[in-house]
N, C-alpha and C positions, 0 to 999 in steps of 0.2 A: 324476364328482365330482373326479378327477384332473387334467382340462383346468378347470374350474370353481374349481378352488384355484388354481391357475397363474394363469389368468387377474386372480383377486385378489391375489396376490402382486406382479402387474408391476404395475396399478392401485397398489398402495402402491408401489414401486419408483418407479416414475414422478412419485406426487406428492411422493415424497420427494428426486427428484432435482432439482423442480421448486420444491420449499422450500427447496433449500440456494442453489439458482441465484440465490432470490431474496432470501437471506439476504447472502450473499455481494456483492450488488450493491447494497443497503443498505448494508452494511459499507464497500465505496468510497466510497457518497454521503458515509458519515460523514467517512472519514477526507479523501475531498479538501476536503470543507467545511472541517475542522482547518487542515488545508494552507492556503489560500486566505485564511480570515480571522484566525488566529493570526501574526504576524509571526515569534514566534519558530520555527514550524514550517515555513516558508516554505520553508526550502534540502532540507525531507527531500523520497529520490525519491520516484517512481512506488508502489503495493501492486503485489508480483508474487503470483503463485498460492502458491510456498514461503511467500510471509509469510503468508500466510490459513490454509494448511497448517499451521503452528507458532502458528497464535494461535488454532488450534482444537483441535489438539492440548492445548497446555495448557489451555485451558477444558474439556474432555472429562477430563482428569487430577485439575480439581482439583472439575469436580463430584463426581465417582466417589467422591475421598473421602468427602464426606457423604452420598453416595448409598445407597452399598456397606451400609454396618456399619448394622442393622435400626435402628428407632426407639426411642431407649429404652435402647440396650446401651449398656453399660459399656465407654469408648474411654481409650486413656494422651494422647490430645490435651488437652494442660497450653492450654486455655480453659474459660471458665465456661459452663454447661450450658445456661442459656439464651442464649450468643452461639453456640453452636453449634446449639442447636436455629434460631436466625435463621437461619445459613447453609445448615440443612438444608431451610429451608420455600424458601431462595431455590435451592436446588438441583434441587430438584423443580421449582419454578414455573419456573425455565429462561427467567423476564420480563428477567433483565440481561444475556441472553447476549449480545446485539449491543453493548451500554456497553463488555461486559470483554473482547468481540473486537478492540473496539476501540481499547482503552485497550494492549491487547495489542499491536498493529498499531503503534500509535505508538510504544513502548517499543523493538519490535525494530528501527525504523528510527531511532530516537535511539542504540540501545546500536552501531550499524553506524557513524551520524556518528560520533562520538564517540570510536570506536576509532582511526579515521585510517589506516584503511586504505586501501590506493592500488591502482592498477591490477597493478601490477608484483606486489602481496602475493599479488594475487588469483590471477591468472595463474600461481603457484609453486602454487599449493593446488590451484588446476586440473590441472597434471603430476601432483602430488603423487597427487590422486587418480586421473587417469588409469595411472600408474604399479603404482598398487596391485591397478587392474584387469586389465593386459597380463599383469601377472607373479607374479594369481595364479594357483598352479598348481592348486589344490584346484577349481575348475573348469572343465568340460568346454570345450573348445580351443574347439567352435562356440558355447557362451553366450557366451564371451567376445569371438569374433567378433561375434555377432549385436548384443549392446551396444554396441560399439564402431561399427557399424555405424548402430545408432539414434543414438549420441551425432553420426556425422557428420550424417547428416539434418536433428536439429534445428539443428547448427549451418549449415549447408547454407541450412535455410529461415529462419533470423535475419540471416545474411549477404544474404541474397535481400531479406527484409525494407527491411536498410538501405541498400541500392542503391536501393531501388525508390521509400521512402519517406521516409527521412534525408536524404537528398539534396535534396527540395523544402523543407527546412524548416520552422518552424511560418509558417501563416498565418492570418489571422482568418476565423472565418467569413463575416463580413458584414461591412460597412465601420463603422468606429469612430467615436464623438461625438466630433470636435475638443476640446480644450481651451477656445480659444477663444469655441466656440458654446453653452459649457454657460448653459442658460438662469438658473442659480441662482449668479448672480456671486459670493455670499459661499461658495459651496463652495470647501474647503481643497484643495491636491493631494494630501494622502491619500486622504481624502474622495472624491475626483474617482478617485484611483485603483481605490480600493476598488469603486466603482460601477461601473467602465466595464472596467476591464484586469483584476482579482484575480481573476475564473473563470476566466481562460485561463492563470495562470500552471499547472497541474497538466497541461495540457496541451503542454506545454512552450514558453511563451513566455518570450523573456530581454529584456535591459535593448535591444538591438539590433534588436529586434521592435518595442520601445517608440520608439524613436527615428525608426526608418522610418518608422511610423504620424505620429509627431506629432510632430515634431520640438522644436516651441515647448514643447510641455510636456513632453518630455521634458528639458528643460534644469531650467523650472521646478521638474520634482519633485527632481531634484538640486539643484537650490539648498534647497528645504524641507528633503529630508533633511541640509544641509549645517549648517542654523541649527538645524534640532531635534535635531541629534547622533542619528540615526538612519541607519544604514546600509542606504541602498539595494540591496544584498543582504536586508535584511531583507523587502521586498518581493517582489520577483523575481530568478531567481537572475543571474548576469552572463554566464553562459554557458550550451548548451545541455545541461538535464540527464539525468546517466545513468540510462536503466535497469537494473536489477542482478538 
């Protein structure tokens, strides 16, 4: 009965790890699709795992509130009873989790733009908190060892990374439609951009990828964004973007 439970327990472990996998990987679709055909979200980076981490975190916090308190009970939440009974049936149904994961995802990557923070800030909060690690003394000399020891590893294997990978740059997958050859002559260079180059900007393609490729339209869609007062950052960033 004891191996027979176990057994069903990893069964749910599994498919449950196997539904966030692929919850999670929706959640990118959404947010690079944002990135991609939004202009104005163009310049945000990459989703890292911390961001998915903190925008499920709070969706987990703020179902729980209507979760928690039974059906019916008496709450000091200053809303009217049937806007919260709404938020309680959407709580349960758990249907807008991926909308507010996502709405979530974009928020922390705007409130990050926005703040203007630089390399150099970041890099002091990195000591900062490395510091706090070396020198606490409330734990045992080898956790703090063995942490520090993970901390070099991962940086170890992102330095690794960027040698191995950064280094060749973005490249296309497949060779790109000319400008030139596009068979539907009244198509705009946005248009034309939108179609041909705007899936690759998430994968880090910049304005110098653009120009390699095509040089002739590369000029062109600078001249468009010149007359329609549209900044070609608004498209693709100018330079290669960070991961964070």
């Amino acid at each position: 009965m004891a191996k027979r439970t176990a057994q069903v327990i990893g069964r749910r472990s599994e498919k449950q790890i196997s539904g966030d996998r692929l919850f999670n990987e929706q959640a990118l679709t959404l947010y690079s699709e944002l990135v991609t055909s939004r202009d104005r979200l163009a310049p945000l980076p990459p989703v890292t795992s911390r961001d998915l981490t903190l925008s499920q975190m709070a969706l987990h916090e703020v179902v729980w509130l209507f979760m928690t308190p039974p059906k019916g009970a008496a709450t000091t939440l200053q809303l009217p009873d049937r806007l919260k009974d709404q938020l309680r049936e959407l709580a349960q149904s758990r249907s807008l989790d991926l909308y507010a994961t996502v709405i979530a995802l974009v928020a922390v990557k705007l409130a990050r733009e926005r703040a203007g923070l630089n390399w150099a800030d970041d890099l002091d909060n990195f000591n900062d908190l490395l510091d706090t690690l070396t020198f606490d003394h409330r734990r045992p000399k080898r956790a703090v060892i063995d942490t520090l020891r993970k901390l070099k590893t991962e940086i170890d294997a992102r330095i690794a990374f960027v040698v191995a990978e950064r280094a060749k740059g973005f490249t296309f997958p497949s060779s790109v439609e000319l400008y030139s050859d596009r068979k539907n002559k009244r198509e705009t260079p946005d248009q034309f951009f939108r179609r041909v180059y705007a899936k690759h900007v998430a994968q880090g393609m910049t304005q110098a990828d653009l120009r390699k490729a095509d040089p002739a339209f590369y000029n062109v869609f600078h001249v468009w964004c010149s007359r329609n007062r549209r900044r070609t950052e608004s498209f693709l960033p100018a330079t290669r973007p960070r991961r964070i």
